[in-house]
C-alpha positions in Angstrom: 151.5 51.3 167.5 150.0 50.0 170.8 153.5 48.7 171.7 154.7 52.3 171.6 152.0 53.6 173.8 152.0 51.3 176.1 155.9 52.6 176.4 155.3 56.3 176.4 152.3 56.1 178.5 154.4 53.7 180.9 157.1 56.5 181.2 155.2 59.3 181.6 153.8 57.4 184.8 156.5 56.7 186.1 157.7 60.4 185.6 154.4 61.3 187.0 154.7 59.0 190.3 157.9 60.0 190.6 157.4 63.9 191.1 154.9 63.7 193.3 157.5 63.4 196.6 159.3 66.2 195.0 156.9 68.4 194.5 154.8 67.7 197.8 158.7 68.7 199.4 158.5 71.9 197.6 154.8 72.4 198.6 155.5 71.9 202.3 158.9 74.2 202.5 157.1 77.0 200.5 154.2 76.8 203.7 157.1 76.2 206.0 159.0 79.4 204.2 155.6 81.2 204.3 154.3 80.9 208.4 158.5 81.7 209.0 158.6 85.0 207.5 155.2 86.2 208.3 154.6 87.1 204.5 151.7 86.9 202.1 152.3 84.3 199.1 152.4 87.3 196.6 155.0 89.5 199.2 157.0 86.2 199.6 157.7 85.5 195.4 158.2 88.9 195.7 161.0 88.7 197.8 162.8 85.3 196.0 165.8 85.7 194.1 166.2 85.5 190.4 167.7 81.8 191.4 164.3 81.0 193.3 162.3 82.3 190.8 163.4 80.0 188.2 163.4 76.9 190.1 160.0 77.9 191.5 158.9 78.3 187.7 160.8 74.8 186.3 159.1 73.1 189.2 156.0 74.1 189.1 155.5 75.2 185.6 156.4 72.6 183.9 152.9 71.3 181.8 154.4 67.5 182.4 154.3 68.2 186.4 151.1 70.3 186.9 149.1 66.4 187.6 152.1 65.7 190.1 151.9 69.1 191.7 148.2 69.2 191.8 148.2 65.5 193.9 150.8 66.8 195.8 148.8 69.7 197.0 145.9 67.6 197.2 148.0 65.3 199.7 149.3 68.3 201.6 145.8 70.1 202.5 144.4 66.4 204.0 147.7 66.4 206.4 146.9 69.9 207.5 143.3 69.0 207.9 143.9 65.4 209.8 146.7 67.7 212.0 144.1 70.3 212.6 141.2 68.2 213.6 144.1 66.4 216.0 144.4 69.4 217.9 
């Protein structure tokens, strides 16, 4: 029993170490996206395509990534508070 979780556990870490890159890309080219267009988060989903709106839902709905996505967005707002204090 402890052999399997030790396995399980060791592959959903690596599944969770592994999203975080992807989903802190995703973060940072929806914010990108966002100060392009000019557009409030809630005009901007409005806006995606049915192809956009189901990656945007895989990606960041997925139960196994919301850990990833939430370090990711952690990781994103201390950039844009260490590039705002450089300024």
């Amino acid at each position: 029993m402890s052999s399997e979780l030790l396995f399980f556990g060791g592959i959903a870490l690596f599944y969770f170490l592994v999203m975080i890159p992807i989903q802190y890309l995703y973060l940072q080219g929806l914010n990108e996206k966002k100060k392009r267009t000019g557009l409030s988060q809630q005009e901007l989903y409005k806006q995606m395509s049915f192809g956009e709106e189901q990656l945007h839902f895989h990606v960041q709905g997925n139960p196994f990534n919301i850990p990833s996505a939430f370090v990711a967005y952690m990781i994103l707002k201390v950039k844009g508070r260490k590039k705002a204090s450089q300024c």
